[in-house]
ZADO-1210 file (C-alpha; in nm, 4 decimals, padded with zeros to 6 digits):
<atoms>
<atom x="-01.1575" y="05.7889" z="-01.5867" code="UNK" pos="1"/>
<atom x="-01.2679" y="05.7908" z="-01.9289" code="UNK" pos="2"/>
<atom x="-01.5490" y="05.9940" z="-02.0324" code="UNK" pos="3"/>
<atom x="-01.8171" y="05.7753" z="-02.0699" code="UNK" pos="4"/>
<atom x="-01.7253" y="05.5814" z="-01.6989" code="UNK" pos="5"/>
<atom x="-01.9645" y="05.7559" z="-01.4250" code="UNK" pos="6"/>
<atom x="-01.8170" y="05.7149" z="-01.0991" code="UNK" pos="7"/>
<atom x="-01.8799" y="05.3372" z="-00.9208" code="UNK" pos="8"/>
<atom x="-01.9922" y="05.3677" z="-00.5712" code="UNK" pos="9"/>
<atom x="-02.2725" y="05.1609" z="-00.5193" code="UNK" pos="10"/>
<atom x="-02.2843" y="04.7593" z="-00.4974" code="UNK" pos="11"/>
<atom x="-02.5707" y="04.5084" z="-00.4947" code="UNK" pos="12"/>
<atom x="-02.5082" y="04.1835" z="-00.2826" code="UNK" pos="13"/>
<atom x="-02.7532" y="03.9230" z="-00.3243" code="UNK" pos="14"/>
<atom x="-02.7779" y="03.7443" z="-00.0197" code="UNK" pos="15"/>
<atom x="-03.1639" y="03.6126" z="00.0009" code="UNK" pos="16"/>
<atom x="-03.0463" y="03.2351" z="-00.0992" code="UNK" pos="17"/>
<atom x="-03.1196" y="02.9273" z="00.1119" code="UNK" pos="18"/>
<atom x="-02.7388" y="02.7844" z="00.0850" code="UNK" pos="19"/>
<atom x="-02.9185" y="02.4425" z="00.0208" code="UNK" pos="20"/>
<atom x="-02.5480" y="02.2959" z="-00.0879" code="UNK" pos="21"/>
<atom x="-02.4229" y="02.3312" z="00.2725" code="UNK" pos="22"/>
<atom x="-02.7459" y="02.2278" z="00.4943" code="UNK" pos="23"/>
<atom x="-02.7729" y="02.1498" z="00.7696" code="UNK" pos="24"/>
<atom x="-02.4947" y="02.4403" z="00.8781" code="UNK" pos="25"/>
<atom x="-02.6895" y="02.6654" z="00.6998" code="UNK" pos="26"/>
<atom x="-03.0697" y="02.5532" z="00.8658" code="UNK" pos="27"/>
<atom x="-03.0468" y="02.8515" z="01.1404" code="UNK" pos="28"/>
<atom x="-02.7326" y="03.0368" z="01.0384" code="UNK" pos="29"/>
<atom x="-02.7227" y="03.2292" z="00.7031" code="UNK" pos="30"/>
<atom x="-02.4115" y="03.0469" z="00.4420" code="UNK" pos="31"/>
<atom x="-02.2856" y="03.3822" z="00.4210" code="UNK" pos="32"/>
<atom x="-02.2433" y="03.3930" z="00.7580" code="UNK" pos="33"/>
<atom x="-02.0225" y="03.0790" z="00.8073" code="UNK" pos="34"/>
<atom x="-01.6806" y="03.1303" z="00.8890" code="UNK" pos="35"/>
<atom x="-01.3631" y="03.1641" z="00.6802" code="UNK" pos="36"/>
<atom x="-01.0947" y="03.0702" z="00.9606" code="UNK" pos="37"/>
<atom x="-01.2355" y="03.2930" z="01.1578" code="UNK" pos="38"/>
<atom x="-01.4596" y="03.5739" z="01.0380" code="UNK" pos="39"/>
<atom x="-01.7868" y="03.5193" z="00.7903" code="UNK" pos="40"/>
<atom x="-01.7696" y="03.4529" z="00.4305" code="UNK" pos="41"/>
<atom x="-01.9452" y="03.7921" z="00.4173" code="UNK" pos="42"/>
<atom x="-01.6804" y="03.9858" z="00.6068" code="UNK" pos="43"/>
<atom x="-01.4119" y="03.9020" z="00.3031" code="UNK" pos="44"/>
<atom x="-01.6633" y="04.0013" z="00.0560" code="UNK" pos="45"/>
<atom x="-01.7396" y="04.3417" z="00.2387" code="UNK" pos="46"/>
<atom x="-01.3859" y="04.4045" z="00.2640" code="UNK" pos="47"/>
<atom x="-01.3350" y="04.3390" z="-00.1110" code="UNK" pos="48"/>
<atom x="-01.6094" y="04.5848" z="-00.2093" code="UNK" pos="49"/>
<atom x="-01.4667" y="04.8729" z="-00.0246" code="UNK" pos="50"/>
<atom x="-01.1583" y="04.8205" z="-00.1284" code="UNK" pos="51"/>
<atom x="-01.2859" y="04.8575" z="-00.4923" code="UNK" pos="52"/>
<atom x="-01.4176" y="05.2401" z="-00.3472" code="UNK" pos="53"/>
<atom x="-01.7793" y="05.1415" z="-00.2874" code="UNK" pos="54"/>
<atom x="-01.9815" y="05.4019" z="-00.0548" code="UNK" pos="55"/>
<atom x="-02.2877" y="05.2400" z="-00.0466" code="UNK" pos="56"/>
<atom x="-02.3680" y="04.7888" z="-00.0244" code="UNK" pos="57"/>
<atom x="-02.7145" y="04.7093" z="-00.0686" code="UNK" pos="58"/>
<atom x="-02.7826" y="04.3732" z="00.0854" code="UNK" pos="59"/>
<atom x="-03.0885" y="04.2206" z="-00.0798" code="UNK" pos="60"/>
<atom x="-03.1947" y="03.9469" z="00.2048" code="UNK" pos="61"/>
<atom x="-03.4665" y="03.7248" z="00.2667" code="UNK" pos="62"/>
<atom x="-03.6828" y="03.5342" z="00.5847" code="UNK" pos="63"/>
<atom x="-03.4334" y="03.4106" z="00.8241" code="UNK" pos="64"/>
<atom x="-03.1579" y="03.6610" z="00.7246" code="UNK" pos="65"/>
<atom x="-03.2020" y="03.9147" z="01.0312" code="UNK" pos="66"/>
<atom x="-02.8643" y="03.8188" z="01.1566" code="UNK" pos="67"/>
<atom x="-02.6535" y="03.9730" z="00.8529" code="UNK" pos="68"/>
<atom x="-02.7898" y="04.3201" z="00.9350" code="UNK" pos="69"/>
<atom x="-02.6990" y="04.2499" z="01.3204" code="UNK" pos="70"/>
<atom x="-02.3531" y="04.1668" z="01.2247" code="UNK" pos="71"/>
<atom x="-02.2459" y="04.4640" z="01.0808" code="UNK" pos="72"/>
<atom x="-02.4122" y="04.6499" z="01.3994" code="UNK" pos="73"/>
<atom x="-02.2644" y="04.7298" z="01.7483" code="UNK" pos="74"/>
<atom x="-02.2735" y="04.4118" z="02.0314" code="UNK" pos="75"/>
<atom x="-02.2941" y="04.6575" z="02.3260" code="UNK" pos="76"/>
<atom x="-02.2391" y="04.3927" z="02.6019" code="UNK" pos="77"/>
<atom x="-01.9832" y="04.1645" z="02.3985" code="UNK" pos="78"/>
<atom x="-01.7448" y="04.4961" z="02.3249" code="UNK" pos="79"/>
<atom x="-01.7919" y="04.6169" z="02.6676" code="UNK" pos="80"/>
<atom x="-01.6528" y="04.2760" z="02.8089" code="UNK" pos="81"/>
<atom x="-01.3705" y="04.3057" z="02.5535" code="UNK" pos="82"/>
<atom x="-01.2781" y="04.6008" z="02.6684" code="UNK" pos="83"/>
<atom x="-01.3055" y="04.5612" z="03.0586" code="UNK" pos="84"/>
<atom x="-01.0591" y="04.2435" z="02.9628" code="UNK" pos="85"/>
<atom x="-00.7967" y="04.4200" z="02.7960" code="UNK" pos="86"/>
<atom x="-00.8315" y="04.2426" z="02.4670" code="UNK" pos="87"/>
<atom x="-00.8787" y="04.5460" z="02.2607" code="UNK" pos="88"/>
<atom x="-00.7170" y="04.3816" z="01.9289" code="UNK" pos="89"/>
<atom x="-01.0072" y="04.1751" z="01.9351" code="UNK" pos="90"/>
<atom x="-01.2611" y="04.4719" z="01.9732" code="UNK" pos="91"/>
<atom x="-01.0414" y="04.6968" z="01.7073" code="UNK" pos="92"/>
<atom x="-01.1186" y="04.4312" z="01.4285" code="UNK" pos="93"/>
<atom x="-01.4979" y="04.4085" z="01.5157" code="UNK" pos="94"/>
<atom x="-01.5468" y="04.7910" z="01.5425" code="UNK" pos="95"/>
<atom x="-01.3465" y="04.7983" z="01.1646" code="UNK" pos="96"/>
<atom x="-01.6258" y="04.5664" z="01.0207" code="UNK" pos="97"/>
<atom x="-01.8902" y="04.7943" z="01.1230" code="UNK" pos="98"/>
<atom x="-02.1004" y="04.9732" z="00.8966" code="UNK" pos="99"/>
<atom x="-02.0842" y="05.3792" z="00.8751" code="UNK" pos="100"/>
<atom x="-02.3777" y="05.6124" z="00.9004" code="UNK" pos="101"/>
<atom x="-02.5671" y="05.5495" z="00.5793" code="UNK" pos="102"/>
<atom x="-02.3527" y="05.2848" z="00.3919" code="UNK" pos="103"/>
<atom x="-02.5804" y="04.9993" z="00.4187" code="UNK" pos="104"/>
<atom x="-02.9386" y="04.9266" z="00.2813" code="UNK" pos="105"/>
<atom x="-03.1422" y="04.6785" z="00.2967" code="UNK" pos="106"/>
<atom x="-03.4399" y="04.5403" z="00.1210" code="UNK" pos="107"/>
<atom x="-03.6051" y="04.2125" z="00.0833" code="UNK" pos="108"/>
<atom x="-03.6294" y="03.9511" z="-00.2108" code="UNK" pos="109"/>
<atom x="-04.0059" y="03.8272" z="-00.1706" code="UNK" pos="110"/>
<atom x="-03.9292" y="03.5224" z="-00.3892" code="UNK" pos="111"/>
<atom x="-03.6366" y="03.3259" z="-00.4986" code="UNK" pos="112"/>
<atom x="-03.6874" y="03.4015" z="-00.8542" code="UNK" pos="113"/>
<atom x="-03.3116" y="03.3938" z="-00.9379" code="UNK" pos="114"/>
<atom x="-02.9975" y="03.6121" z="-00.9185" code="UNK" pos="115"/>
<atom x="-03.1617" y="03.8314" z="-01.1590" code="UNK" pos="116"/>
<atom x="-03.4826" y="03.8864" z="-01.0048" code="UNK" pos="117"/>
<atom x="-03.2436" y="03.9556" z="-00.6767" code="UNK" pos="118"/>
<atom x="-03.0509" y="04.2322" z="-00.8232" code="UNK" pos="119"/>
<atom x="-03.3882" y="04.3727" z="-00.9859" code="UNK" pos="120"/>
<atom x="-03.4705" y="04.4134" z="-00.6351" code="UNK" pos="121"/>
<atom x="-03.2607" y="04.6740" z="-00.5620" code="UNK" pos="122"/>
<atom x="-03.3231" y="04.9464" z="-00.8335" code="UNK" pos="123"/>
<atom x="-03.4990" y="05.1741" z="-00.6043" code="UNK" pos="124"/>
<atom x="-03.2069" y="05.2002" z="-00.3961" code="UNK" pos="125"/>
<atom x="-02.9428" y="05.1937" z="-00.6810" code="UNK" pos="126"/>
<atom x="-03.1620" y="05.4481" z="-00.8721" code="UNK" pos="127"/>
<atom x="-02.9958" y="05.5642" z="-01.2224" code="UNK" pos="128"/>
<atom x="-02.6025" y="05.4795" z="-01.1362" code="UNK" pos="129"/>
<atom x="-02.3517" y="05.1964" z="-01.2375" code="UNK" pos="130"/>
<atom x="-02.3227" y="04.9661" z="-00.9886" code="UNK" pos="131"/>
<atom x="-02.1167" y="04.6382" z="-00.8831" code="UNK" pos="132"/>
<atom x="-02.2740" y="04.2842" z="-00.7736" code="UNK" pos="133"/>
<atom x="-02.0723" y="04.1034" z="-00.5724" code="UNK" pos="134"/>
<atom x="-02.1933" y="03.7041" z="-00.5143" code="UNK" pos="135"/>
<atom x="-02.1715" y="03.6758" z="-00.1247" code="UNK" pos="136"/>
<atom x="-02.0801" y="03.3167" z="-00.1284" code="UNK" pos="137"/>
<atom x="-01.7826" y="03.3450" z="-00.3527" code="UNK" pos="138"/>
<atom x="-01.3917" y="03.4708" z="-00.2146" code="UNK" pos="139"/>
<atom x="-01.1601" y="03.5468" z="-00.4179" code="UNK" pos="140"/>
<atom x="-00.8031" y="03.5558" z="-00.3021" code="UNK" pos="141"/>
<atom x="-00.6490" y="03.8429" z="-00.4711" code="UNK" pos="142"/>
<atom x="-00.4370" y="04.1267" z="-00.4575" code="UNK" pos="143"/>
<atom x="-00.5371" y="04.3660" z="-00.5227" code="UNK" pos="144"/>
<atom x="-00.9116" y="04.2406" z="-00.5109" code="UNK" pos="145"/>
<atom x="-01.1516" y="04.1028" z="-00.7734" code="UNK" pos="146"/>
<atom x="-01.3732" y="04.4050" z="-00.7868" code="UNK" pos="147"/>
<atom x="-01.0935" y="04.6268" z="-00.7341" code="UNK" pos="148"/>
<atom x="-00.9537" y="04.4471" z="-01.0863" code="UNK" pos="149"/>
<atom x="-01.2754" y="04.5071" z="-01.2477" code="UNK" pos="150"/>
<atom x="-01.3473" y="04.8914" z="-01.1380" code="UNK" pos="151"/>
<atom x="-00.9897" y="04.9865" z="-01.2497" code="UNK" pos="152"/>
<atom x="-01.0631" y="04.8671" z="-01.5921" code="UNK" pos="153"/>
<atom x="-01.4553" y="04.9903" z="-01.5545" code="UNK" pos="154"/>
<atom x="-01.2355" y="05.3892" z="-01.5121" code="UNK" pos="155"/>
<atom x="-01.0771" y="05.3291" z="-01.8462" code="UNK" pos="156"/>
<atom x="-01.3371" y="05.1915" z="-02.0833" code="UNK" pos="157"/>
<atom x="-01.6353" y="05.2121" z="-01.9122" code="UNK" pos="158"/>
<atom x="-01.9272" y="05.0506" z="-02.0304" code="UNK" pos="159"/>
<atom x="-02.0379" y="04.6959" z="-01.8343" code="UNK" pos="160"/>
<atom x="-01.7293" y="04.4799" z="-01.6950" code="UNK" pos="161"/>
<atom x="-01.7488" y="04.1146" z="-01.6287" code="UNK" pos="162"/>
<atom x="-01.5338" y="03.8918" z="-01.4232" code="UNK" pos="163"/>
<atom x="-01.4307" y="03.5810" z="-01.5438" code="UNK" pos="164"/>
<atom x="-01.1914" y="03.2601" z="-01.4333" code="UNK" pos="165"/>
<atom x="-01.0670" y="02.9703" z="-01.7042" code="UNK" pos="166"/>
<atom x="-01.2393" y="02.6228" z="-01.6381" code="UNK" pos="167"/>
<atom x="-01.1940" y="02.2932" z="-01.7533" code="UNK" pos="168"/>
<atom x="-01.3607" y="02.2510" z="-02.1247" code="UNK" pos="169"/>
<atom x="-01.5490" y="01.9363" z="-01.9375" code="UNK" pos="170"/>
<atom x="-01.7041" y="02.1986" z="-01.6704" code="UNK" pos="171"/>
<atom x="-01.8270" y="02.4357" z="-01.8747" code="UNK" pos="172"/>
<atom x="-02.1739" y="02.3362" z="-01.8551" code="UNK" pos="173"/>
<atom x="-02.2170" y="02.4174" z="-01.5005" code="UNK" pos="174"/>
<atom x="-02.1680" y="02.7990" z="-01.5320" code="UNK" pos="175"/>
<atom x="-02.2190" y="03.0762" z="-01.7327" code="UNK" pos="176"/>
<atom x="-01.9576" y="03.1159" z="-01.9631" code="UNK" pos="177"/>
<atom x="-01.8670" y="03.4364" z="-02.2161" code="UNK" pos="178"/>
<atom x="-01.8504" y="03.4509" z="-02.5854" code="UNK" pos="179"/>
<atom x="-01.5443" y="03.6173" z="-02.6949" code="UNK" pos="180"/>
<atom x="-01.5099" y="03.8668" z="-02.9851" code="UNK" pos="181"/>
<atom x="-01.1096" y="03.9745" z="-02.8987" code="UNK" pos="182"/>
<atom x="-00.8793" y="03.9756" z="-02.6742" code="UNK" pos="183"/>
<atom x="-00.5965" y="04.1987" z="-02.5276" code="UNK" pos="184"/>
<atom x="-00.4366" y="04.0253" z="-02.2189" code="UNK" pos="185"/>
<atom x="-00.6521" y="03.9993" z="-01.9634" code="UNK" pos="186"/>
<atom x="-00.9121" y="04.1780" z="-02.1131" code="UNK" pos="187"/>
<atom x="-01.2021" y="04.0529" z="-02.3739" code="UNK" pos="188"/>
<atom x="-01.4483" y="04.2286" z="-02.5725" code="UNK" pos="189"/>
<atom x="-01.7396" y="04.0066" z="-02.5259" code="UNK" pos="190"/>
<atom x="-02.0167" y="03.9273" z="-02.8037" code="UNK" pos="191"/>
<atom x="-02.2106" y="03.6987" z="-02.6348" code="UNK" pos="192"/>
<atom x="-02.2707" y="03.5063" z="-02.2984" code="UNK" pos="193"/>
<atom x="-02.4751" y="03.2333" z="-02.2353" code="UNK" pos="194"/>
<atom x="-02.5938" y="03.0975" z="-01.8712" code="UNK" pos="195"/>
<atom x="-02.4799" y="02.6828" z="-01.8661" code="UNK" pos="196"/>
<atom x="-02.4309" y="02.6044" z="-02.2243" code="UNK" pos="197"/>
<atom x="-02.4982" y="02.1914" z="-02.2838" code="UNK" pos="198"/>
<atom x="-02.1907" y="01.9841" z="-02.3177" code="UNK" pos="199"/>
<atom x="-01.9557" y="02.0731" z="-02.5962" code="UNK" pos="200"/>
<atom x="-02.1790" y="02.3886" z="-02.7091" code="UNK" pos="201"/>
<atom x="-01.9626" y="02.6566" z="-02.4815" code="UNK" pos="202"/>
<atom x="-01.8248" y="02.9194" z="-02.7150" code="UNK" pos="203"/>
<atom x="-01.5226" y="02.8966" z="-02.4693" code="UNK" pos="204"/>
<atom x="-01.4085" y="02.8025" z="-02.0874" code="UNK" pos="205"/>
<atom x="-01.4007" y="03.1831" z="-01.9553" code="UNK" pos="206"/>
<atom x="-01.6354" y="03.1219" z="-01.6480" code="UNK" pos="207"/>
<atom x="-01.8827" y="03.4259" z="-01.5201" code="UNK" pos="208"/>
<atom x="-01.7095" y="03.4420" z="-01.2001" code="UNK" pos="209"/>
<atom x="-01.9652" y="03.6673" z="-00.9548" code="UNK" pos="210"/>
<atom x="-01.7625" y="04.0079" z="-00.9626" code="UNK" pos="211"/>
<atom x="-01.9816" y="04.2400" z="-01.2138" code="UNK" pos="212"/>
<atom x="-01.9874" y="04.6368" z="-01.2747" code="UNK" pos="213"/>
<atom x="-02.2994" y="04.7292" z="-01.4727" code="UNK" pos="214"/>
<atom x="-02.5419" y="04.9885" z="-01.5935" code="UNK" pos="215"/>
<atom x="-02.8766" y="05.0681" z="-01.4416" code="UNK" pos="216"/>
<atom x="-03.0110" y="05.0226" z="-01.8097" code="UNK" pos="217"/>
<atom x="-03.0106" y="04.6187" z="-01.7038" code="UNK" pos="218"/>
<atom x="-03.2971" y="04.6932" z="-01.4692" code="UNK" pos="219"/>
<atom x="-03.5808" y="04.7588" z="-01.7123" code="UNK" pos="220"/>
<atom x="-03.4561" y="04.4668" z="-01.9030" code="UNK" pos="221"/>
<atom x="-03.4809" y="04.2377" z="-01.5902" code="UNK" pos="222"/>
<atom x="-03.7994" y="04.3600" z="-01.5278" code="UNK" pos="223"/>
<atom x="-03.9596" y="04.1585" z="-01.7859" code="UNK" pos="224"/>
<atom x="-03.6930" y="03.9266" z="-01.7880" code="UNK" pos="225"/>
<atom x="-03.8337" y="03.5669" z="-01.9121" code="UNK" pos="226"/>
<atom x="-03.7610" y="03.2863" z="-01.6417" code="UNK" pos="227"/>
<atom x="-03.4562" y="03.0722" z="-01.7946" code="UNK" pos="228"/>
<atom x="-03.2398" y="02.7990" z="-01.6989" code="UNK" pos="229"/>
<atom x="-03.3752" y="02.6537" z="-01.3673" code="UNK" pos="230"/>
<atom x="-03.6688" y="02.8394" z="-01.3880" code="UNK" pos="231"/>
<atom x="-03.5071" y="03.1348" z="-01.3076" code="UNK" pos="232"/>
<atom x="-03.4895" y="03.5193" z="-01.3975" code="UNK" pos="233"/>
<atom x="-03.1020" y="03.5035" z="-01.4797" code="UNK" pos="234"/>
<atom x="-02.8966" y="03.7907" z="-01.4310" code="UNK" pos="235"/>
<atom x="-02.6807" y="03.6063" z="-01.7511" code="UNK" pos="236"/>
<atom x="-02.9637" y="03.6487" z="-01.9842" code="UNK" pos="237"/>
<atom x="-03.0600" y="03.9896" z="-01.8818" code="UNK" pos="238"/>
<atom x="-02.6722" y="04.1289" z="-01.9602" code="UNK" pos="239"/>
<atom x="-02.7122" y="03.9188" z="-02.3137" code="UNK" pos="240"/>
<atom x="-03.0212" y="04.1195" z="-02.4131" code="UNK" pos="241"/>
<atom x="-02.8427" y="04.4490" z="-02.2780" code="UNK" pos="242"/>
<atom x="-02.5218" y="04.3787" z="-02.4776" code="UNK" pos="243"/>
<atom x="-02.6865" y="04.4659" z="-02.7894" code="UNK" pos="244"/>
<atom x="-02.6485" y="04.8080" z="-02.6623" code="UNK" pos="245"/>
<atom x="-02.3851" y="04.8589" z="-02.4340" code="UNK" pos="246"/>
<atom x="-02.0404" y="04.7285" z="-02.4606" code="UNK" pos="247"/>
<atom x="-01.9157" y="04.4213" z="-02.2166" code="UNK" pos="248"/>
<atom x="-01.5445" y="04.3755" z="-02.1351" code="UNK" pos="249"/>
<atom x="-01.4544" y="04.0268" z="-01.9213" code="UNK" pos="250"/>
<atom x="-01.1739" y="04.0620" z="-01.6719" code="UNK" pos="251"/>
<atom x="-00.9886" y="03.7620" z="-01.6109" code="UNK" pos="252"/>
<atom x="-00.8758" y="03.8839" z="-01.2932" code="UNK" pos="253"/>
<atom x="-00.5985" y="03.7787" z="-01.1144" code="UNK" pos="254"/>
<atom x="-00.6256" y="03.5212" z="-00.7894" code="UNK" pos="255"/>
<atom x="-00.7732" y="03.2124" z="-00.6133" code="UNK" pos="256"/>
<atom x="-01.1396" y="03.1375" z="-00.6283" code="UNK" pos="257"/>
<atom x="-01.2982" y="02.9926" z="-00.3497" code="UNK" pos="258"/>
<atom x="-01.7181" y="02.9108" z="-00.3809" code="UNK" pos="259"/>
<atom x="-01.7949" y="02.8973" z="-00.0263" code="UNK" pos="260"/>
<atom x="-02.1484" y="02.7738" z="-00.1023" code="UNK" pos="261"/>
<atom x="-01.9836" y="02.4277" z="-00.1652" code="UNK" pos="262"/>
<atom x="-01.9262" y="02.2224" z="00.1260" code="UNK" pos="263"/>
<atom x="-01.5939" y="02.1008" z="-00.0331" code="UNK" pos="264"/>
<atom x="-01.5033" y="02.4851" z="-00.1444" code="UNK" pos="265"/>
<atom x="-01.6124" y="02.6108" z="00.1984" code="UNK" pos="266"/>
<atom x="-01.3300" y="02.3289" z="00.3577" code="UNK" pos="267"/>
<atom x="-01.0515" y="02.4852" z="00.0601" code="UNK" pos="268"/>
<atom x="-01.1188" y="02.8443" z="00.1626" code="UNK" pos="269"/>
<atom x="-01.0702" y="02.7578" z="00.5240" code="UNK" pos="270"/>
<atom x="-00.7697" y="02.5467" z="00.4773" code="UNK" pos="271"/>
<atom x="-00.5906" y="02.7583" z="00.2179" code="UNK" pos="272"/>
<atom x="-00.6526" y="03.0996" z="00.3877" code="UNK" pos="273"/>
<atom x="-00.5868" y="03.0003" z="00.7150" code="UNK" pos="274"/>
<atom x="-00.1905" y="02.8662" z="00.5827" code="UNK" pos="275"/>
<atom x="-00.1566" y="03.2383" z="00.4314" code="UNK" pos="276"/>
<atom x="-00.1984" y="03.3783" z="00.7996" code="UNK" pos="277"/>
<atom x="00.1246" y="03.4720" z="00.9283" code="UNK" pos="278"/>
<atom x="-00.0256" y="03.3923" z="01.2809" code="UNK" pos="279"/>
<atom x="-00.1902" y="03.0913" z="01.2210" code="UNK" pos="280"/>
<atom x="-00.0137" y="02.9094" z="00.9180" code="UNK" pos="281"/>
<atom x="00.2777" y="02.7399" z="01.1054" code="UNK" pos="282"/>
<atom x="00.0035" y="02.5608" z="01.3507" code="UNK" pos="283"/>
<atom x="-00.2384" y="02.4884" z="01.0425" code="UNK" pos="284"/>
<atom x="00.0338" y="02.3094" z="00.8473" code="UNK" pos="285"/>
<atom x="00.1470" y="02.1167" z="01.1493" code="UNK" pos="286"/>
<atom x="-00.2454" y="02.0281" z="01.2381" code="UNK" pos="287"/>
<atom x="-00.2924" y="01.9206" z="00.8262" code="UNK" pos="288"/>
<atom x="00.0521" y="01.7295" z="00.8498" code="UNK" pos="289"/>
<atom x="-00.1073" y="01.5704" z="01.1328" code="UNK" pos="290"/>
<atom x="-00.4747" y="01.4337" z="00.9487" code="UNK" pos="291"/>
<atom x="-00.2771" y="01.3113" z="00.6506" code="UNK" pos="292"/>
</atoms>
């Protein structure tokens, strides 16, 4: 790990949004709790971030969110049944989701002020440390993971480390998108960013793909962050005002994107991960074959 790289253990998951795109599922149930095949969105996203070495999620929630904290807690009744019925694969894979002593906070975003505003949230908790922000309603299919991607290159250069996917030139307006100064590879020194550029202004298609690492310098910047597009604190412009300091590098990482917040994307993600399961792709197929 280079010099100027403190060690990455915390992460930041913003997951106070109404998931608006995928009502009425989402009206009593939280979108990041929605299943993947057959665990939540959030349970691939968790998995992802420990991967990557994180000790320590902080979940920034909101009204009506209670059940994400439960999730990761023990079911007394539901494992005792599991276990007085023999099917203790079943209870081994819920007891590996749960969280350990300490490695979970969680605090509340009062307001949806934006993704920025939601991360600013959390600086108590993150206190003076790098730390990663995972977007809960975004998988990525990827091995190793996204964030693992990101925090290997965050040990050799340090500074902040973006992740970012290719898009088509004619979608570049929905997303934030990066501003390249070079490029080796994979990797890109970053000049610039801006958060959903109007048509033909993007100063290229590398899409801000919700895997960041970055420095707890960004939270006294989003403090008095101006509202911007949408009326929102974003997170986008808060990096572009810290970049005149600190050094970005975009990451575009290796694997699948699935944004599970889409009611279309949520259908992908459960189609193509459930024909990568070696015990459930065979009948998947055959049930697709089937529809078509």
């Amino acid at each position: 790990m280079t010099a100027s790289a403190r060690r990455l253990r915390k992460a930041v998951l913003p997951v106070a949004g109404l998931g608006t795109r995928v009502l009425p599922g989402t009206k009593t149930t939280p979108k990041e709790l929605l299943n993947v095949v057959d665990r939540p969105i959030l349970s691939y996203i968790v998995e992802e971030a420990r991967e990557a070495g994180i000790e320590h999620i902080v979940f920034v929630t909101g009204r009506s969110k209670g059940a994400i904290e439960d999730y990761f807690d023990h079911q007394i009744e539901l494992e005792a049944q599991l276990l007085a019925k023999g099917k203790t694969d079943i209870l081994d894979a819920m007891i590996a989701e749960l969280a350990t002593a300490g490695e979970m906070s969680f605090t509340r975003q009062m307001q949806p002020l934006g993704l920025g505003h939601a991360v600013w949230c959390a600086r108590d908790i993150i206190g003076d440390e790098p730390f990663a922000v995972l977007l809960p309603d975004v998988i990525v299919d990827s091995q190793p993971g996204a964030l693992k991607q990101l925090a290997d290159v965050y040990a050799r250069v340090g500074g902040n480390v973006i992740g970012v996917e290719a898009v088509p030139e004619s979608e570049t307006h929905k997303y934030g998108i990066v501003d390249p100064e070079n490029r080796d590879g994979r990797h890109i020194r970053m000049k610039g960013m801006v958060e959903k550029p109007p048509r033909g202004e993007a100063p290229s298609n590398l899409s801000i793909a919700g895997r960041y690492i970055l420095q707890p310098e960004i939270f006294g910047i989003l403090e008095n962050q101006p509202r911007g597009a949408g009326g929102e604190i974003q997170l986008t412009d808060g990096m572009a005002r810290l970049m005149k300091d600190q050094t970005f590098t975009a990451v575009e990482y290796e694997g699948v994107t699935h944004d599970c917040g889409d009611k279309i994307g949520l259908l992908r993600a459960n189609v193509a991960l459930a024909l990568k399961r070696p015990d459930l792709g065979e009948a998947a197929r055959a049930a697709l074959t089937a529809l078509l």
